[in-house]
Rosetta silent file (secondary structure, phi, psi, omega in degrees, C-alpha in Angstrom):
SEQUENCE: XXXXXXXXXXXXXXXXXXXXXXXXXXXXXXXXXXXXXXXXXXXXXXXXXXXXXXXXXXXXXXXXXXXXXXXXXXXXXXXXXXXXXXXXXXXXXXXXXXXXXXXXXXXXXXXXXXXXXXXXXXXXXXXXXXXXXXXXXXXXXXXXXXXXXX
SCORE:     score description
SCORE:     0.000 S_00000001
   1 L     0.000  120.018  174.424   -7.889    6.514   12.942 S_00000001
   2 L  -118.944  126.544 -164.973  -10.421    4.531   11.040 S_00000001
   3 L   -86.916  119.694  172.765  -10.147    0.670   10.746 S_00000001
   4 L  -132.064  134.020 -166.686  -11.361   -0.572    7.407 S_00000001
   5 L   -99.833  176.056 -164.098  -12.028   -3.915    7.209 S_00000001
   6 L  -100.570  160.015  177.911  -10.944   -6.050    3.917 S_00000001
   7 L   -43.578  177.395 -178.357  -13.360   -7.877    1.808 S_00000001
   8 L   -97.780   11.526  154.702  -14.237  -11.191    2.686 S_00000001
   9 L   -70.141  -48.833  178.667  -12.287  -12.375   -0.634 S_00000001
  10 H   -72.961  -68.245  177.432   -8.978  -10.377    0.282 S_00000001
  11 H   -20.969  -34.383  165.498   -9.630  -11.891    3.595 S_00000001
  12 H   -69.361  -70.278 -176.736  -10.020  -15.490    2.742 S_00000001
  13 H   -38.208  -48.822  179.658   -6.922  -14.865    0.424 S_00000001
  14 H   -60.679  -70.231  171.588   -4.917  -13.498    2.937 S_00000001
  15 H   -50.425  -35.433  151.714   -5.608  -15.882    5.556 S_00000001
  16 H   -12.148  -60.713 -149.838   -4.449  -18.206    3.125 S_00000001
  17 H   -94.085  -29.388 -162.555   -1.153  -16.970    2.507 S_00000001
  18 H   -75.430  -39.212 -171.489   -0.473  -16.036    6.478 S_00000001
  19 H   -77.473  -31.145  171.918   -0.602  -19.794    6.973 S_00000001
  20 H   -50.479  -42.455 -169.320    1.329  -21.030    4.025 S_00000001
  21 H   -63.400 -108.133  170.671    3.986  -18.262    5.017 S_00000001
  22 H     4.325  -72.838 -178.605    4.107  -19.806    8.865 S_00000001
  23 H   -57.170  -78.365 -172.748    4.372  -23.399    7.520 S_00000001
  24 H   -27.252  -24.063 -148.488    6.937  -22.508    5.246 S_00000001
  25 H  -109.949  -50.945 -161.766    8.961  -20.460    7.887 S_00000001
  26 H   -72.135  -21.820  176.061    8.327  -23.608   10.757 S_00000001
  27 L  -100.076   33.787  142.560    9.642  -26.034    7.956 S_00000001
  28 L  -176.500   85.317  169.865   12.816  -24.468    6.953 S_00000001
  29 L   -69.681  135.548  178.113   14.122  -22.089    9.916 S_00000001
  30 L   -41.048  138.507 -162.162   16.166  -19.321    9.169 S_00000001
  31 L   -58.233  136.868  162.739   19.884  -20.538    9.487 S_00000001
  32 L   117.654  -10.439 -169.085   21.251  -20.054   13.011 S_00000001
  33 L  -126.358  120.213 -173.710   17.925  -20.857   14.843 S_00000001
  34 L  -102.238  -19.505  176.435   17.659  -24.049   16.667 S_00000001
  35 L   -60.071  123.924 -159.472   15.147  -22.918   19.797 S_00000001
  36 L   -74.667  -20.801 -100.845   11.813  -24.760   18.780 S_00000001
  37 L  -141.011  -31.094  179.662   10.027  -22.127   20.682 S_00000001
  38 H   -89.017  -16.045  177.802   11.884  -19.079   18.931 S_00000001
  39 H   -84.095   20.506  176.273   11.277  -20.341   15.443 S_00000001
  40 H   -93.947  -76.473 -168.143    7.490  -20.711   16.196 S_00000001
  41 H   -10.831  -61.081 -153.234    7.955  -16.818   17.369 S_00000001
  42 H   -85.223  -15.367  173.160   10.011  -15.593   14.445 S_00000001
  43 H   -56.042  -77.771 -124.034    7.694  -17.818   12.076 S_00000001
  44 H   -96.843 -111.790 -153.869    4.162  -15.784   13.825 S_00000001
  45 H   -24.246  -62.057 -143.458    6.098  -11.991   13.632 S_00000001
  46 L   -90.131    4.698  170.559    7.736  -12.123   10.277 S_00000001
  47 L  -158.825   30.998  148.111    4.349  -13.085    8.673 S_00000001
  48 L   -62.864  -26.088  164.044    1.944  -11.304   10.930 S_00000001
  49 L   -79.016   11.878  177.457    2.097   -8.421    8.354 S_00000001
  50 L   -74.142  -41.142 -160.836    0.377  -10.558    5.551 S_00000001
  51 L   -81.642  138.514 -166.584   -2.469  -10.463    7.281 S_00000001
  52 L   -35.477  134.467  158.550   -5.129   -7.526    6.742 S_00000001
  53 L   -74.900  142.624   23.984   -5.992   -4.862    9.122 S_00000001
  54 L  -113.433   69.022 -169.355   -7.554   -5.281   11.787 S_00000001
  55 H  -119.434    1.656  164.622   -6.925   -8.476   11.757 S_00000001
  56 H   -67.916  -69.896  171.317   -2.723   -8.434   12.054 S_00000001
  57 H   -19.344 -108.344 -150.044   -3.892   -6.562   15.731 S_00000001
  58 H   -34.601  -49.696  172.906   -6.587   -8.944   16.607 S_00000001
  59 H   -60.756  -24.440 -153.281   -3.946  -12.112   16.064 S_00000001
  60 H   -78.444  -54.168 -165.122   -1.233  -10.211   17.641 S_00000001
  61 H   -69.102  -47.868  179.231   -3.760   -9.569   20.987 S_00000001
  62 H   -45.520  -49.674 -176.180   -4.578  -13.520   20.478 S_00000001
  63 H   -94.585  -23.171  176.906   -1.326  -14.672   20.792 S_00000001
  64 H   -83.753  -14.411  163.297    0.173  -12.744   23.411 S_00000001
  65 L   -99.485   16.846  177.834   -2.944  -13.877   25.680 S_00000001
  66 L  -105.033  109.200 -178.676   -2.322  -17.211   25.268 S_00000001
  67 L   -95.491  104.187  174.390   -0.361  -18.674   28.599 S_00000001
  68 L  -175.236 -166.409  170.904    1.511  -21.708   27.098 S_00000001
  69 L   -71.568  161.673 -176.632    4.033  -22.239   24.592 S_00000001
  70 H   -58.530  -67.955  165.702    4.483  -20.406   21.216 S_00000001
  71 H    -6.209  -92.169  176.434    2.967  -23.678   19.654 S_00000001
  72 H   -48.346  -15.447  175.092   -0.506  -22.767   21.664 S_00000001
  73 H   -71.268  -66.852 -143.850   -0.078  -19.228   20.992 S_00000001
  74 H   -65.266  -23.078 -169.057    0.233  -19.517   17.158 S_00000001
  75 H   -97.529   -3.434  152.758   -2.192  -22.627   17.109 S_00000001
  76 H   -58.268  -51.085 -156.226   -4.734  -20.256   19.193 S_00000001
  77 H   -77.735  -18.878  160.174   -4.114  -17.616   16.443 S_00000001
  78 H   -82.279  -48.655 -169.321   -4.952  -20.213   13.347 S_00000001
  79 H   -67.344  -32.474  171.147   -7.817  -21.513   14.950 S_00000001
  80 H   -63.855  -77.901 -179.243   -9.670  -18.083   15.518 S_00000001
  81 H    -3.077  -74.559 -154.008   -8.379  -17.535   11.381 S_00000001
  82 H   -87.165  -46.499  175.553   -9.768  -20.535   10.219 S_00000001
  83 H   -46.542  -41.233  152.164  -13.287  -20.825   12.341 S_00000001
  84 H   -18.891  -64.711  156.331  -13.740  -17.405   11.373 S_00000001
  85 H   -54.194  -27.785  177.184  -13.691  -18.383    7.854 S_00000001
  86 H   -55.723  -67.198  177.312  -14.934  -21.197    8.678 S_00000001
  87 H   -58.655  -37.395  162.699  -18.433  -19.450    9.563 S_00000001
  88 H    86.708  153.824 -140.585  -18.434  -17.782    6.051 S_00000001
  89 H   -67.680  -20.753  165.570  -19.024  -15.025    4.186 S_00000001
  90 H   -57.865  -50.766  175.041  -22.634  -14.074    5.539 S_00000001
  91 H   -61.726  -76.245 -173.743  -21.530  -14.275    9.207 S_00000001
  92 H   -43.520  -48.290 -178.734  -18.579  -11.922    8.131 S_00000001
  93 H   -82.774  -25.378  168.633  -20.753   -9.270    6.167 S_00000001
  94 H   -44.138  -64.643 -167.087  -23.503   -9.314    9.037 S_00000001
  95 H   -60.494  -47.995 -167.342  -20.755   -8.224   11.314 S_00000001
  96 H   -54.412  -76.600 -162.387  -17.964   -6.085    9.850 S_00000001
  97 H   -22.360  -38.959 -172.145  -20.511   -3.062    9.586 S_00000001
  98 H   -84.530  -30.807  164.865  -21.300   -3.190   13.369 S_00000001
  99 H   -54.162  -57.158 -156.630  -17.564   -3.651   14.099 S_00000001
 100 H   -46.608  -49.208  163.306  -16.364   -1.304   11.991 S_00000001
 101 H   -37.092  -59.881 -132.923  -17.097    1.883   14.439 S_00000001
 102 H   -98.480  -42.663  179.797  -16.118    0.019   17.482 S_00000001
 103 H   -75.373  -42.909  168.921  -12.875   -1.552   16.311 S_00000001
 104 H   -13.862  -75.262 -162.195  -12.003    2.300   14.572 S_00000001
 105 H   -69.828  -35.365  169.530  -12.356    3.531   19.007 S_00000001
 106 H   -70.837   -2.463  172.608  -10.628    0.591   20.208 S_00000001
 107 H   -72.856  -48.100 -173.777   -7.520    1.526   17.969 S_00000001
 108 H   -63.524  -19.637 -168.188   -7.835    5.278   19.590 S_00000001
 109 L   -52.552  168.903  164.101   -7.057    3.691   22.869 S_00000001
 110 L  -102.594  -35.917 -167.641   -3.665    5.013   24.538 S_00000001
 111 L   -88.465  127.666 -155.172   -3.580    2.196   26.722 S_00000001
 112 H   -75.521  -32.065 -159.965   -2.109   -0.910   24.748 S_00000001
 113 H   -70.290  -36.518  155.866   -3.238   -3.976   27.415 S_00000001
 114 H    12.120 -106.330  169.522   -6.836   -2.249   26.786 S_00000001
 115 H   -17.447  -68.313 -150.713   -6.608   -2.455   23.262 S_00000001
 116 H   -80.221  -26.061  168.104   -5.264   -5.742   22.957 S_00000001
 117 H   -83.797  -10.074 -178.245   -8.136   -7.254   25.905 S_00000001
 118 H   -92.053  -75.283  177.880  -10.922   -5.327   23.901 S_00000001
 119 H   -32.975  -42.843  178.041   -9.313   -7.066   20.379 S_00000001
 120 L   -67.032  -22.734  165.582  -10.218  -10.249   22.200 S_00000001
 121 L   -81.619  -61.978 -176.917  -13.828   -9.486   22.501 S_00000001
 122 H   -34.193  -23.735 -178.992  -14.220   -8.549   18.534 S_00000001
 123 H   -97.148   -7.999  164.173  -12.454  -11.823   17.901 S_00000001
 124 H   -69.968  -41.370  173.379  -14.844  -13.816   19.860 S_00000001
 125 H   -66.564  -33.435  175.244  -17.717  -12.396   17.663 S_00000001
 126 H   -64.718  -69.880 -172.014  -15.843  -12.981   14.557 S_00000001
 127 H   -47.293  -27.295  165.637  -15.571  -15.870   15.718 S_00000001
 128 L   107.742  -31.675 -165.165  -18.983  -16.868   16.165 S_00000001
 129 L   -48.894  -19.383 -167.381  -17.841  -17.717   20.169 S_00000001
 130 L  -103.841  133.531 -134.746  -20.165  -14.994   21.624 S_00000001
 131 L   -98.393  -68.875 -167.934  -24.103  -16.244   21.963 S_00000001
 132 L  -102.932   77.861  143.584  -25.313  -12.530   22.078 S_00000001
 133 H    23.833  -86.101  168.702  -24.171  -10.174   19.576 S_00000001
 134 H   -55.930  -38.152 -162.960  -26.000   -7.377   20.859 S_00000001
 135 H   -80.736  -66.741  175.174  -24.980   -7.964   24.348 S_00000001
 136 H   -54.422  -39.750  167.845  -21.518   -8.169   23.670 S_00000001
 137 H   -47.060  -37.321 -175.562  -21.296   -4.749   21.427 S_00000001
 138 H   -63.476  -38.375  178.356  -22.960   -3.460   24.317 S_00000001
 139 H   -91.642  -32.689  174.478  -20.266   -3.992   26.788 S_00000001
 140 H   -69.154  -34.268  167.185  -17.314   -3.394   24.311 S_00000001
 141 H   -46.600  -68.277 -148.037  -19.579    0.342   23.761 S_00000001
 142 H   -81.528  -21.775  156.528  -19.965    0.824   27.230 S_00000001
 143 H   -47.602  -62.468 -165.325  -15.830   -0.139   28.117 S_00000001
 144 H   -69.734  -25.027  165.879  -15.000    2.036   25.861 S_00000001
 145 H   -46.229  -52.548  152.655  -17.042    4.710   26.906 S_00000001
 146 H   -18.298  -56.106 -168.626  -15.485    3.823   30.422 S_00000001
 147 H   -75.579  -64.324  158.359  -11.922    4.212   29.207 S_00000001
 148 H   -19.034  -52.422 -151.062  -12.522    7.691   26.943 S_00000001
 149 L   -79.396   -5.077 -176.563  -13.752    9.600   30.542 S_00000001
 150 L  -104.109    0.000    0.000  -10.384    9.459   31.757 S_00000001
């Protein structure tokens, strides 16, 4: 399976729209649902597929590692978005190329908590959060190599 990532225009665009969608959804919940905590949920699922691959994964893996309320998951999962974006279109085309292999073999995994702890390093670099680049490719390479041998 190969993981193509979207321009940084559809990307921008995109991110855009997953948060309008979210606001829209937490300010007028579907009739029947009064639990603050599931209409953050049903808000984050129903408009996790706006966003691009792989970057519906990488929020998905974001929010389900976040131990707090849906509120800190989802406001974990905007906060990667927009400092990504944040960091701008250079930082994004430096990267995607070097990603692009590496997110492709973390997709191949079988095992999903893997995946989804592996998603969390690529979104630190997207993010700008990781110091060393190099260092970090290097250990998501050498995981994965790890994982493959079995």
């Amino acid at each position: 399976m190969s993981v193509e990532y979207p321009s940084w225009k559809d990307l921008v665009a995109k991110e855009r729209m997953f948060d309008k969608e979210v606001s829209n959804k937490l300010n007028k919940p579907s009739p029947g649902q009064s639990n603050k905590h599931q209409i953050i949920e049903t808000a984050f699922r129903t408009s996790l597929h706006i966003l691009p691959a792989p970057f519906a994964a990488i929020a998905e893996s974001v929010y389900e590692s976040v131990d707090g309320y849906e509120r800190e998951k989802l406001g974990e999962v905007r906060s990667f978005l927009h400092t990504m974006t944040k960091k701008g279109e250079n930082h994004y085309l430096e990267l995607v190329p070097r990603l692009d292999k590496i997110t492709s073999d973390v997709f191949r995994l079988k095992n999903d908590a893997a995946r989804k702890s592996t998603l969390l390093y690529i979104r630190d670099i997207l993010a700008g959060k990781s110091n060393n680049v190099d260092q970090q490719l290097y250990r998501i390479t050498t995981a994965l190599e790890d994982m493959t041998d079995y």
